[in-house]
ZAMARGU-4260 file (C-alpha; in steps of 0.2 Angstrom, whole numbers, plus 5000, padded with zeros to 4 digits):
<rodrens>
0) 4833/5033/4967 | 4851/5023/4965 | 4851/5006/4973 | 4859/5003/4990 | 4879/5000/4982
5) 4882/4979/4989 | 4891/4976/5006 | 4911/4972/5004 | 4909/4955/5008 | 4895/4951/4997
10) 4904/4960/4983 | 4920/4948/4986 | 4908/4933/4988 | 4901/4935/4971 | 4916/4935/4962
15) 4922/4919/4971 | 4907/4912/4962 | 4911/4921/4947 | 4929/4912/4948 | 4923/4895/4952
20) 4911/4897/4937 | 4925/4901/4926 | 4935/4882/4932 | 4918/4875/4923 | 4922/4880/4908
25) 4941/4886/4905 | 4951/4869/4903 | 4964/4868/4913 | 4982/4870/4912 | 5000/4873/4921
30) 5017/4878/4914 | 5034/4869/4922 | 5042/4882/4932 | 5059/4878/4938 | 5070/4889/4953
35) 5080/4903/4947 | 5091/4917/4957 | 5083/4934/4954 | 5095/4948/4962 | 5100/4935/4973
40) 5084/4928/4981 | 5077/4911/4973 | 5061/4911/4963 | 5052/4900/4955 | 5047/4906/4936
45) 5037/4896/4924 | 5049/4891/4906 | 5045/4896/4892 | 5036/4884/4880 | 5030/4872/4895
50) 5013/4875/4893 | 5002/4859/4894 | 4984/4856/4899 | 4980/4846/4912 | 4964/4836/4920
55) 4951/4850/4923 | 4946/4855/4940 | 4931/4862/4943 | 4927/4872/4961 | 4910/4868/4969
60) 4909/4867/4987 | 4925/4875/4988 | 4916/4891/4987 | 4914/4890/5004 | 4931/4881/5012
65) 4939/4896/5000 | 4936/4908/5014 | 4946/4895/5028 | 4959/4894/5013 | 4961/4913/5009
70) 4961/4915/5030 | 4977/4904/5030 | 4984/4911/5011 | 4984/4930/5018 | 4987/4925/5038
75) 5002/4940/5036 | 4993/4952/5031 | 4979/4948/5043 | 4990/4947/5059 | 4996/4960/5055
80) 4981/4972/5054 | 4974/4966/5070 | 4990/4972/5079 | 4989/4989/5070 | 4972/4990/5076
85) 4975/4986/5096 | 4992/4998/5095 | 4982/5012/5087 | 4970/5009/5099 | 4980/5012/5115
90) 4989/5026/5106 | 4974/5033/5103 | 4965/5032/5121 | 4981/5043/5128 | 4973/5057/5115
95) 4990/5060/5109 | 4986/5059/5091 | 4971/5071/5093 | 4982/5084/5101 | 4994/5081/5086
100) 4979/5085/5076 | 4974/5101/5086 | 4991/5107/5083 | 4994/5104/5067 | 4976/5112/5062
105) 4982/5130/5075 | 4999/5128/5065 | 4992/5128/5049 | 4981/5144/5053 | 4994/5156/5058
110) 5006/5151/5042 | 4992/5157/5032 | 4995/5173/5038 | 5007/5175/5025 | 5001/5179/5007
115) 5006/5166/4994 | 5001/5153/5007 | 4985/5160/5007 | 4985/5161/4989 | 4989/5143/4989
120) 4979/5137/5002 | 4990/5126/5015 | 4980/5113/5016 | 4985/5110/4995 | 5001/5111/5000
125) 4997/5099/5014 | 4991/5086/5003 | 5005/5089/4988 | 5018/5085/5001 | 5011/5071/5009
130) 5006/5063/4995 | 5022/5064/4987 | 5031/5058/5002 | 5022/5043/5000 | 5023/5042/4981
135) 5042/5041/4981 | 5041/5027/4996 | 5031/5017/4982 | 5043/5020/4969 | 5056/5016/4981
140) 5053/5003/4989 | 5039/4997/4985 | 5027/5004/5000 | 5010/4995/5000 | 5005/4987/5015
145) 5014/4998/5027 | 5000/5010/5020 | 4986/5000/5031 | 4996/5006/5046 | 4995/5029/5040
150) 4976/5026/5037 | 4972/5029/5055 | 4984/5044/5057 | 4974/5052/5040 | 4959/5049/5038
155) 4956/5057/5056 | 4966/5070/5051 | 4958/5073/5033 | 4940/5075/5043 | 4947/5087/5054
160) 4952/5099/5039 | 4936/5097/5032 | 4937/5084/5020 | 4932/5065/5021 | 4938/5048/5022
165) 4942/5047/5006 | 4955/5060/5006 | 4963/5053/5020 | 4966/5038/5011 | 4972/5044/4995
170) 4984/5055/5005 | 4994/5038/5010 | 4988/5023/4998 | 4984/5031/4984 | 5000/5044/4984
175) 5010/5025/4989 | 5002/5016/4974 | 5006/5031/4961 | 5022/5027/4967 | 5021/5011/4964
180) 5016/5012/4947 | 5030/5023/4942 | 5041/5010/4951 | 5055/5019/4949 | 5067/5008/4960
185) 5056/4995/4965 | 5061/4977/4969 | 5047/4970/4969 | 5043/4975/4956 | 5052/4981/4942
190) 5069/4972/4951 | 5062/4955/4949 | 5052/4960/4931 | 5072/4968/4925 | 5081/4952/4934
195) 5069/4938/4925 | 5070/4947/4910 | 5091/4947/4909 | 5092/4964/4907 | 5102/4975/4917
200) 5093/4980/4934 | 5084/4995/4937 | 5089/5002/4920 | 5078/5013/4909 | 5076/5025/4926
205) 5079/5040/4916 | 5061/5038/4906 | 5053/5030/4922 | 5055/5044/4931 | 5046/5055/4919
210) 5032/5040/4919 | 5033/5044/4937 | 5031/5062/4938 | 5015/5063/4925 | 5008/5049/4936
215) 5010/5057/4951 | 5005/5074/4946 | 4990/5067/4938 | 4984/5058/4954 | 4987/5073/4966
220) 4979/5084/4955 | 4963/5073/4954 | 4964/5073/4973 | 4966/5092/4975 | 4952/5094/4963
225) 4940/5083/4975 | 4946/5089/4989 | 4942/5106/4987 | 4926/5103/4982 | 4921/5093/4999
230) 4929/5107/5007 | 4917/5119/5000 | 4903/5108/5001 | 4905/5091/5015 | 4887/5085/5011
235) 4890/5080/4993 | 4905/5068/4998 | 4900/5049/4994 | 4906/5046/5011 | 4897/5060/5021
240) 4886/5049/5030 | 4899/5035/5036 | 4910/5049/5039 | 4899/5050/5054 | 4910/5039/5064
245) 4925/5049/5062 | 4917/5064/5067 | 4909/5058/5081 | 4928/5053/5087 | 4933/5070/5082
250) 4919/5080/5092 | 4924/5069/5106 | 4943/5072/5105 | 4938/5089/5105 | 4934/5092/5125
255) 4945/5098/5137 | 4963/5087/5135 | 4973/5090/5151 | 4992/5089/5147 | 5003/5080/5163
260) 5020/5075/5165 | 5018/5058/5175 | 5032/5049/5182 | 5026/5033/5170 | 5030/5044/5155
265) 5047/5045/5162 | 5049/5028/5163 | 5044/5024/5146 | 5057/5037/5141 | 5071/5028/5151
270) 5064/5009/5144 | 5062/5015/5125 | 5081/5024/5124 | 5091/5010/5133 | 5082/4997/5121
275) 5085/5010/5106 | 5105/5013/5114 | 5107/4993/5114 | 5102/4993/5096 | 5112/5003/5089
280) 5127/4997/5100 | 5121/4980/5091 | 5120/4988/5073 | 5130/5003/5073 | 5130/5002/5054
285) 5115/5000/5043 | 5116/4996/5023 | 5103/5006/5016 | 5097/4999/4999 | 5089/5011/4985
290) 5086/5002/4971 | 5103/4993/4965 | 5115/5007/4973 | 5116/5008/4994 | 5125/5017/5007
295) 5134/5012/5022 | 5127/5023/5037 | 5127/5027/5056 | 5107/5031/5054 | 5103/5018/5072
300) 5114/5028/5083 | 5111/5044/5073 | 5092/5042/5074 | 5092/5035/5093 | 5102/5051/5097
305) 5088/5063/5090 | 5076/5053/5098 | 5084/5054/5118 | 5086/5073/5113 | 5067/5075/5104
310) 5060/5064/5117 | 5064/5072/5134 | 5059/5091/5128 | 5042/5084/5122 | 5040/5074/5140
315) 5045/5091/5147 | 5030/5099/5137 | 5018/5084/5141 | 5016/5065/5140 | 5006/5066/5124
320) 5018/5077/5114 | 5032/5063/5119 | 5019/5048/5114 | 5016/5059/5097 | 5036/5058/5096
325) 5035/5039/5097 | 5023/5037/5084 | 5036/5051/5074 | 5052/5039/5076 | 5041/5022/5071
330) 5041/5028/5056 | 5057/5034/5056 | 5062/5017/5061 | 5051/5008/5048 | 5060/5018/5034
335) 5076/5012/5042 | 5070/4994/5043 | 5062/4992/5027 | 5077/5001/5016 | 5091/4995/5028
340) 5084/4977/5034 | 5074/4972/5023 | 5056/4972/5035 | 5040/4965/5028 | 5025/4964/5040
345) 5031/4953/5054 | 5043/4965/5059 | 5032/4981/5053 | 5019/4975/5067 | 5031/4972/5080
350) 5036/4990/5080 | 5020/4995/5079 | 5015/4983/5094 | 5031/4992/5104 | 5025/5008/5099
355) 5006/5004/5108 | 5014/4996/5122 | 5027/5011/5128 | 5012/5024/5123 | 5000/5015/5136
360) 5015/5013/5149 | 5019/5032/5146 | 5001/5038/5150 | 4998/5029/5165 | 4990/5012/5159
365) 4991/4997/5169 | 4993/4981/5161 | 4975/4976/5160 | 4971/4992/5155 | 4982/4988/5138
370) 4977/4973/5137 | 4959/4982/5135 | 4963/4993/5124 | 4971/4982/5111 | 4959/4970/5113
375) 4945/4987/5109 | 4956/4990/5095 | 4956/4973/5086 | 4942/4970/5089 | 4937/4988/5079
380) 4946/4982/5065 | 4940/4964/5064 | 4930/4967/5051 | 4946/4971/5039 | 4954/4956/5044
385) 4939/4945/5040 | 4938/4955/5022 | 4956/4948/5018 | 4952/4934/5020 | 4938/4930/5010
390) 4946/4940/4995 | 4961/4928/4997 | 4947/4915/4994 | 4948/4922/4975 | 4965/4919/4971
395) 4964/4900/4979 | 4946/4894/4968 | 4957/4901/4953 | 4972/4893/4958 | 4966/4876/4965
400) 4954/4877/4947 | 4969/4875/4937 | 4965/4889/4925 | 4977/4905/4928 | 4991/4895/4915
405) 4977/4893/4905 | 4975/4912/4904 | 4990/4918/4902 | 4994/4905/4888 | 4980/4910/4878
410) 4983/4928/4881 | 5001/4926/4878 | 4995/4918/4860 | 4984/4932/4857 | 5001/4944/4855
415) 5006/4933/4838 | 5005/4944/4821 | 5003/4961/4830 | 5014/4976/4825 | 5025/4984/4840
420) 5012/4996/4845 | 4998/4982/4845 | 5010/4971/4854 | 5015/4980/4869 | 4997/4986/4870
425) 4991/4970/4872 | 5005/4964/4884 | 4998/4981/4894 | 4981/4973/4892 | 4985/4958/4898
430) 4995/4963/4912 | 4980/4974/4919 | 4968/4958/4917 | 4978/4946/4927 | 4983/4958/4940
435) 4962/4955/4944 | 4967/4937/4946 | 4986/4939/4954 | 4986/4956/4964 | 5005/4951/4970
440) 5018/4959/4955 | 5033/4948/4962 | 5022/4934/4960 | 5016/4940/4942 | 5033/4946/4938
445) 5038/4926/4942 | 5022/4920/4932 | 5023/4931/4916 | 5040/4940/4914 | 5047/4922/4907
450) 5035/4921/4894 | 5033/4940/4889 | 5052/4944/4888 | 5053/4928/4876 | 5038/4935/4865
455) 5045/4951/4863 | 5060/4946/4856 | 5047/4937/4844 | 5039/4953/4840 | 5052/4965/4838
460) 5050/4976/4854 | 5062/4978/4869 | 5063/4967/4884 | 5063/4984/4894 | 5046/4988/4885
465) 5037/4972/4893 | 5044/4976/4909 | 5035/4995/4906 | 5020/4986/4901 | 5021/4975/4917
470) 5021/4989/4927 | 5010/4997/4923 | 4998/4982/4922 | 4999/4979/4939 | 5004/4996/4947
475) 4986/5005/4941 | 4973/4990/4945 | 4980/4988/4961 | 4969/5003/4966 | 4954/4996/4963
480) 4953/4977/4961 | 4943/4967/4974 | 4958/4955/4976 | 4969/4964/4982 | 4969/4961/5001
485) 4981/4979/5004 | 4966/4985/4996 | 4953/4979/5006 | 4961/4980/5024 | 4964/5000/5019
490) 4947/5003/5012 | 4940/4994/5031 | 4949/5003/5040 | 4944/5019/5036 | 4927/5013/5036
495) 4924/5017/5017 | 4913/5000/5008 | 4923/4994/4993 | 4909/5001/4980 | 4911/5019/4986
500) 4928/5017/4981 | 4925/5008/4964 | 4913/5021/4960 | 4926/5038/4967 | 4939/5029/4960
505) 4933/5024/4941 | 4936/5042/4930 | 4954/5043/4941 | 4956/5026/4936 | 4951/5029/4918
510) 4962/5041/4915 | 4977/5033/4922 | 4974/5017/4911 | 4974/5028/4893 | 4989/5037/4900
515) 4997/5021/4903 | 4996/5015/4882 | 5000/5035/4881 | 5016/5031/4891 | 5022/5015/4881
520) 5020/5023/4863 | 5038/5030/4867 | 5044/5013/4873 | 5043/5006/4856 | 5041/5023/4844
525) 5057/5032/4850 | 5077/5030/4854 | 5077/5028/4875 | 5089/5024/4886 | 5090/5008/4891
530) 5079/5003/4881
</rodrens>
């Protein structure tokens, strides 16, 4: 019999040890880092040849003051999942999102009624397109933590076509985060690596996009594989029996909805398109920003228009058909903000706070009765907030240690006397290691581009081949390292403990690594463009 897989937070708490062990006996070290302006936003990036070791700090009791720490490092990403949780919440006692469900599963039904749908099967289809959708948000801009937010819409919805939790979660972070490794107009990412590394930005896009198209096809067709056979066979899923909790919501969802057309609903409808009208009176033109190219664009107005019109036929219909159009237009408005405004999660959570507030007005809810229900829902999700926390405990022992210069200067060393193949593996190598330590690839781009841009100069490869290396370093690992707090908040709140993942995730993740020294072997072997 396999032994019971650790809890999250005991896995987490282990290697905070595991780090604090490692201050004890790697000496420590800091490079100089001075301010530079990448794409016009300072950063500070360490210089070249200004390693020197310092006094050695090793972590004891702060094993324990590193999950206060990690709570105050990571307070964004916190905040912002608790209000997530207590939107959801209230959106989800209107029933809305299970009638969305219901729909969407009667829908699906009568399209197969046509052949090569059949053939298909639409619920392949389903997942293809959804998953792709959220792979060219990654590659785009950079879509990670807005992925927390989609988990409650899929996973929900992935147990009602007969899957598990697990689907649900690939269908947005996963499909996000193949996305992100192809990076193809990132700039978080692959902006910042191009900008550090003086080479002209978002160039090479013609061989990423290919990068981006095997990784993506890969990754969905690891998921379709799996899918199907939960679909066959529900019992053998790793998740089937924490899977209990979603489908004791669905069986619930499944009584008797009565669909009304309340006068509250009507106000919400007047309140949310005058404050929408006012908006795009205030912005009638937005910038929208893909990659280094951007068009000028009506989309507030444009989108505020489709909204009154989409709006009052679904309030006509009933109240949760126009609630399941205000969940449709926040994230409409998101894509808006994040491409056109530049949103991170402060204002990503404050839509999603106005979304709960005008679903609870719309259905009927007085104010305490919100207040209830976001208070239910944070309190649902607390335990994904308190998980953040303690893994951002792991990147402060490190840091307040003294030893990730340390790391990378020795592994920057260990690229010396290799041939171009050798080198721009190892760079990959490296890349992927320290992504453990520093999930964030703008604040590894700041850390190591300096340095790896310099040693391939050194070695003979092109700058562009480090940036490829770097990419895919950090954009695979992402998926399954403990540190990364996206990671965790995702994986909590679909319910799904953090060594199911590891384990599901492993031989996808195997793959995707050899691919990845598959993929450079061109960087450095063959003519590209831009490189």
């Amino acid at each position: 019999m396999l032994k019971k897989i650790p809890h999250t937070y005991v896995i987490v708490f282990f290697i905070i040890i595991f780090a604090a062990i490692l201050t004890w006996i790697i000496p420590g070290g800091e490079f100089t880092r001075h301010t530079v302006n990448v794409n016009g936003i300072d950063r500070e990036v360490v210089i070249n040849n200004s390693f020197h070791y310092t006094q050695n700090q090793p972590q004891t009791w702060q094993i324990f003051s590193a999950f206060f720490t990690g709570f105050e490092k990571q307070a964004h990403i916190i905040i912002f999942i608790l209000i997530i949780g207590g939107a959801f919440w209230i959106m989800n006692s209107t029933k809305a999102i299970d009638i969305g469900i219901m729909s969407f599963l009667k829908a699906s039904k009568n399209l197969e009624h046509w052949k090569i749908i059949k053939k298909i099967g639409i619920n392949n289809i389903f997942i293809v397109v959804i998953m792709l959708i959220f792979s060219v948000f990654g590659a785009v801009f950079g879509m990670s933590e807005e992925t927390i937010a989609f988990v409650i819409i899929f996973v929900p919805l992935s147990i009602s076509m007969g899957y598990d939790s697990i689907v649900g979660v690939c269908m947005c972070y996963l499909g996000a985060h193949l996305g992100f490794a192809g990076a193809l107009l990132n700039p978080f990412t692959i902006g910042i690596a191009q900008g550090i590394s003086q080479i002209p930005l978002f160039s090479g896009i013609e061989y990423r996009f290919f990068c981006w198209i095997i990784i993506s096809a890969i990754g969905i067709s690891f998921v379709l594989w799996y899918a199907n056979k939960i679909k066959k066979n529900p019992k053998i899923s790793i998740m089937y029996n924490e899977d209990e909790y979603w489908r004791v919501k669905h069986s619930e969802s499944s009584e008797e909805i009565e669909y009304k057309r309340p006068i509250s609903g009507w106000v919400s409808f007047i309140l949310s398109s005058v404050l929408l009208i006012t908006v795009s009176y205030l912005y009638p033109l937005t910038k929208l920003s893909i990659g280094d190219k951007f068009i000028i664009l009506p989309i507030l107005p444009i989108a505020t228009g489709l909204y009154v019109i989409t709006s009052f036929f679904s309030m006509r219909k009933s109240v949760h058909f126009f609630i399941l159009n205000i969940l449709m237009f926040t994230m409409l408005f998101l894509i808006i903000g994040v491409m056109g405004y530049g949103w991170y999660v402060m204002e990503i959570a404050t839509l999603f706070l106005v979304m709960g507030l005008l679903s609870g007005i719309a259905f009927g809810f007085g104010s305490t009765e919100i207040v209830k229900s976001f208070l239910e829902g944070a309190k649902d999700i607390m335990s994904a907030a308190l998980v953040v926390g303690l893994a951002g405990g792991i990147i402060v022992v490190l840091n307040e240690g003294k030893i990730i210069d340390t790391i990378l200067y020795g592994a920057a060393e260990s690229l010396r006397d290799l041939g171009k193949v050798g080198s721009v593996s190892m760079i990959y190598l490296i890349e992927t290691m320290l992504n453990i330590f520093i999930p964030s690839g703008t604040a590894k781009a700041a850390l190591t581009m300096p340095i790896m841009s310099q040693f391939s100069d050194l070695i003979g490869i092109s700058r562009q081949s480090a940036v490829t290396a770097f990419q895919f370093g950090g954009g695979f690992t992402n998926m399954i390292t403990p540190t990364s707090g996206v990671l965790l908040g995702v994986l909590s709140m679909a319910k799904i403990p953090y060594g199911k993942w590891f384990k599901w995730m492993l031989p996808l993740m195997i793959v995707l690594f050899l691919l990845g020294f598959v993929l450079l072997l061109p960087t450095v072997l063959m003519k590209l463009n831009g490189f």
